[in-house]
C-alpha positions in Angstrom: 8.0 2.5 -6.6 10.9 1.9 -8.5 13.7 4.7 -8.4 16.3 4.0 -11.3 19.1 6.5 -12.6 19.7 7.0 -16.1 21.8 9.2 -18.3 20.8 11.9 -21.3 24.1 13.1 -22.9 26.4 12.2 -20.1 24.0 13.9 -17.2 22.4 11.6 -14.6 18.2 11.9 -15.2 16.7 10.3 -12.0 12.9 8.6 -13.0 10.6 6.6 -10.6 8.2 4.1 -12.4 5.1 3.7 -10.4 4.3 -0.2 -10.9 0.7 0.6 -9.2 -0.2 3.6 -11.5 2.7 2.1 -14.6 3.7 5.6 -14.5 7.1 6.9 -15.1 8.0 10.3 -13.1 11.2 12.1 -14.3 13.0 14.7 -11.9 12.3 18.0 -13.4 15.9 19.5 -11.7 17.4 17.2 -13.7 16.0 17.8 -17.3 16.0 21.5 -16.3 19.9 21.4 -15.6 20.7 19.6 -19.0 18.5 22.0 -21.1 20.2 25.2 -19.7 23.5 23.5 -19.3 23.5 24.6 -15.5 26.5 23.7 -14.0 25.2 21.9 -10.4 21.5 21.2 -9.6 21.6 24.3 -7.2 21.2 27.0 -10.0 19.2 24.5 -12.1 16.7 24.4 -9.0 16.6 28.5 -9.1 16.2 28.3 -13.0 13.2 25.8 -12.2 11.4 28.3 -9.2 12.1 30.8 -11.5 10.4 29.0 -14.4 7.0 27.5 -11.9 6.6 31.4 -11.0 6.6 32.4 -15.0 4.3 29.5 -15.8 1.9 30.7 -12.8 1.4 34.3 -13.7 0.5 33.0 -17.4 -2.7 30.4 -16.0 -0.7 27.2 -16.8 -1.5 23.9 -15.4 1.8 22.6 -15.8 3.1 23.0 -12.2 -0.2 21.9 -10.8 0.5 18.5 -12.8 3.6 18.0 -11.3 4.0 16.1 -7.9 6.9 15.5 -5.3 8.4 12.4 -4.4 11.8 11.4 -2.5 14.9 10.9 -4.9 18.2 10.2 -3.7 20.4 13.6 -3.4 24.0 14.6 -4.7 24.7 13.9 -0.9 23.1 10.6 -0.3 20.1 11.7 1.2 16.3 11.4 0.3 14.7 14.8 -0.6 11.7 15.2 -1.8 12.0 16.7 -5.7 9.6 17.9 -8.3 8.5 15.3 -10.8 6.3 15.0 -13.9 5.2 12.5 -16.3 6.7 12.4 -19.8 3.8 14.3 -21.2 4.2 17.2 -18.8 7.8 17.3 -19.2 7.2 17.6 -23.0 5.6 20.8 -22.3 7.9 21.7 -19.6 10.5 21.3 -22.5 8.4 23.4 -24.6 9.0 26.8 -22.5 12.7 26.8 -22.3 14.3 27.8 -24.7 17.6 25.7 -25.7 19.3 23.4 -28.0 18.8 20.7 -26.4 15.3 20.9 -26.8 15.1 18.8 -29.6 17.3 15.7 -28.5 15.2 15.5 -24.9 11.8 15.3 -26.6 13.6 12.4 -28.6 15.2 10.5 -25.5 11.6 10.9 -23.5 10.4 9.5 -26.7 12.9 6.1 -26.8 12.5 5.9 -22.6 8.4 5.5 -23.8 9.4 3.0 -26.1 11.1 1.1 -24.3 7.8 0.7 -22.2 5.9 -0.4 -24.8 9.1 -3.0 -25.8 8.6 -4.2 -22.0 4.8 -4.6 -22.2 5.2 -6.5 -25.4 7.5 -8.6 -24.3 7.6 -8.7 -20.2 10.7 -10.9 -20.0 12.8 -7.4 -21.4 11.7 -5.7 -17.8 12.3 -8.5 -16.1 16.1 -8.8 -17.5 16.7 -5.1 -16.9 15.0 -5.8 -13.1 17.3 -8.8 -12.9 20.4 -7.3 -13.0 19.5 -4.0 -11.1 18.8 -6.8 -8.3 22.0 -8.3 -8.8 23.7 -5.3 -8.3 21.6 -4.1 -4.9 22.8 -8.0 -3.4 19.8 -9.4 -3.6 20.2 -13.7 -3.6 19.1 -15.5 -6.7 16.4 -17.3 -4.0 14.9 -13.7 -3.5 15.1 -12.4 -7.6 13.7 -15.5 -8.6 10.9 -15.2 -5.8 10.4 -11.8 -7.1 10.1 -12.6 -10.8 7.7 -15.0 -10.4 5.7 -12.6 -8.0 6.1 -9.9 -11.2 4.7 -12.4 -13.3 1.8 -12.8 -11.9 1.1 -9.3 -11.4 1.6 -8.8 -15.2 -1.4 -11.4 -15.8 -3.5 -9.8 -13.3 -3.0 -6.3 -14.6 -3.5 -8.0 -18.5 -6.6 -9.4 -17.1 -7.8 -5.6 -15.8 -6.7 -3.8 -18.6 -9.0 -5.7 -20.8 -12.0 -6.0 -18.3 -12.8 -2.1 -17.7 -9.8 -1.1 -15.7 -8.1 2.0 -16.0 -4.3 1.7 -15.6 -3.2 4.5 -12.6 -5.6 4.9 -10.2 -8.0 2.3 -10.3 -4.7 -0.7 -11.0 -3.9 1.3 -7.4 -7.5 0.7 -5.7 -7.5 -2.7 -6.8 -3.9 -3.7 -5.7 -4.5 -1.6 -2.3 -7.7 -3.7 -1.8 -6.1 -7.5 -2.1 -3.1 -6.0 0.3 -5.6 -4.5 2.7 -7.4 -8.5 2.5 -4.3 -10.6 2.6 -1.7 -8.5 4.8 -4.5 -6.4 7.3 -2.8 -3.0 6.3 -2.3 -1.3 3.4 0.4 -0.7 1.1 1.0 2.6 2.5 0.8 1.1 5.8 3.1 -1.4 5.4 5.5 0.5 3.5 5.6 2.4 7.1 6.4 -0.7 8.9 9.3 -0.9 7.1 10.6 2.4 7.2 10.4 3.1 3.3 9.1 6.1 1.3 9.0 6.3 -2.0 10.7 2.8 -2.2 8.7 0.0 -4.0 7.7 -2.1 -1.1 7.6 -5.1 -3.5 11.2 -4.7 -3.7 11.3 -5.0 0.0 9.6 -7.3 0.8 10.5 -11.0 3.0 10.1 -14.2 1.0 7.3 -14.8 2.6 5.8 -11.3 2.1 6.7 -12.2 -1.9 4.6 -15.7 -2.0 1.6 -14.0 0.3 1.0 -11.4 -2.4 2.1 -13.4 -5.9 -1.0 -16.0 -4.0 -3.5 -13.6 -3.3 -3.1 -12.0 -7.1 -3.0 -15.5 -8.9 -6.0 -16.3 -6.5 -8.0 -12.6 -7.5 -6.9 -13.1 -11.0 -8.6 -16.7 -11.5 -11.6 -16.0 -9.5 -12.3 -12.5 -11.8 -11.7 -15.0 -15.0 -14.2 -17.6 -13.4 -16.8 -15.5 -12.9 -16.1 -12.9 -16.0 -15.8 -9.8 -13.6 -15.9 -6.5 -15.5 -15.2 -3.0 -14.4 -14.7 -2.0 -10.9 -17.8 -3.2 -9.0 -16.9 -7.0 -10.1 -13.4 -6.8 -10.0 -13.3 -5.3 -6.1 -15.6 -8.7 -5.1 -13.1 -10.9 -6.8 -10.2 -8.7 -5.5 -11.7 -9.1 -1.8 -12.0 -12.9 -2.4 -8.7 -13.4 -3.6 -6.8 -11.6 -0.9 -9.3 -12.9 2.0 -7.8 -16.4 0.5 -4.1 -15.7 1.2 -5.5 -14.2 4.3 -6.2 -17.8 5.1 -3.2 -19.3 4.5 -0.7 -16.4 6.2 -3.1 -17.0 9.4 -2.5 -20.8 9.3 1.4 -20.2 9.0 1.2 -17.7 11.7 -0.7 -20.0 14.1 2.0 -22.8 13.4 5.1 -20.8 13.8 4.0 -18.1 16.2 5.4 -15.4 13.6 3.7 -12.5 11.9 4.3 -12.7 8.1 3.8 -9.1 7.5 7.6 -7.8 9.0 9.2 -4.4 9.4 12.5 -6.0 7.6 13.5 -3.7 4.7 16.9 -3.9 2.1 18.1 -0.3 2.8 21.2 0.5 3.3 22.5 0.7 7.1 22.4 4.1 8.9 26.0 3.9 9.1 26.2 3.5 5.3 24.1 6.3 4.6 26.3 8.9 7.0 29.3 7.9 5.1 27.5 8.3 1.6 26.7 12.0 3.2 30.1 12.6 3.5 31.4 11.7 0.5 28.8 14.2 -1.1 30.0 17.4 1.6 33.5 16.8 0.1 
């Protein structure tokens, strides 16, 4: 996952977009504090409980569509925090009442646009990844490694959508299969080799780690277009194939230089970097 800040009327609105699911989840805190004007997330978080208790009593579904995942806190630490898709957080909106209203219905509303700009046009999402890249350190080697990798996983995912594939969970089933094939654990296992949570492991990932899966989803992607593979049944068998072929070539490169591909290595910041980010927040 993909954890990026952004701003609604000068108030930082963290969102996590899901590349697996193409979901974007919004911290509900956060939209919560700018539509009661809450001065710190504390009583926004109590306007919020309050809120999920209301909602509860009246039968609504809305807290049971809203999941947690870890966000970065005021103090530098990951916590996990409510979060809900645009269309809950429309109705979320909907129940407090506020000025505001109006103009967050209208910035979740460009924030969706933009998505659709980025799927029309991919190179806009890889621009805006670019430079978040830039920022975090990362070498031009790497970014470039990791465009490329982004571009084939756009095909591939173009390929499902219009061959029976649901984006969200099934986009996950598939992509979890080829990484279970080429890598012998699964994205969540992997992710737990390298000490990450609700960090995209893409974004994590070796150079090698990079080529291994771009190759086994160029390879899943061609043999699905040779043999026509529709819906899920065809497109696991070609999503089997494909990874077991990268599976292939990591073992002959493990054989010649006596080194696992698959590697705990990780981009987050250093422990010691993280205690003084906590600090800054306690003052």
């Amino acid at each position: 996952m993909k954890i990026l800040p952004t701003e609604f009327d000068g108030q930082s609105i963290r969102r996590v977009y899901d590349e697996d699911t193409e979901t974007w989840w919004f911290s509900v805190v956060d939209v919560v504090q700018v539509l009661t004007q809450q001065a710190d997330d504390l009583t926004a978080r109590k306007y919020w409980n309050q809120l999920k208790r209301r909602l509860d009593k009246e039968g609504s579904q809305l807290v049971t569509s809203c999941h947690q995942l870890k966000m970065s806190a005021a103090d530098g630490r990951q916590r996990l925090t409510d979060v809900a898709t645009a269309e809950s957080l429309l109705r979320i909106v909907q129940s407090v009442p506020s000025p505001k209203a109006e103009p967050i219905k209208l910035w979740l509303a460009k924030v969706g646009y933009e998505r659709m700009q980025e799927m029309a046009d991919p190179a806009l999402s890889l621009d805006r990844a670019r430079q978040t890249w830039q920022q975090h350190g990362r070498s031009e080697k790497w970014i470039q490694q990791r465009m490329t990798g982004q571009e084939t996983r756009n095909k591939l995912t173009d390929y499902w959508s219009a061959h029976d594939i649901q984006a969200g969970r099934e986009f996950a089933i598939l992509t979890n299969i080829i990484h279970q094939e080429w890598a012998g654990v699964s994205v969540k296992e992997h992710k737990q080799t390298k000490g990450l949570s609700s960090h995209n492991l893409r974004d994590h990932m070796t150079e090698a780690e990079l080529i291994f899966t771009a190759l086994a989803e160029l390879s899943t992607r061609q043999i699905a277009q040779a043999t026509d593979a529709t819906g899920m049944e065809d497109n696991t068998t070609a999503a089997k194939a494909g990874g077991g072929i990268a599976r292939g070539a990591r073992k002959q490169l493990e054989s010649q230089t006596g080194k696992p591909v698959v590697s705990a290595d990780n981009y987050l910041p250093p422990p010691s970097t993280k205690k003084v980010l906590a600090g800054k927040g306690k003052k």
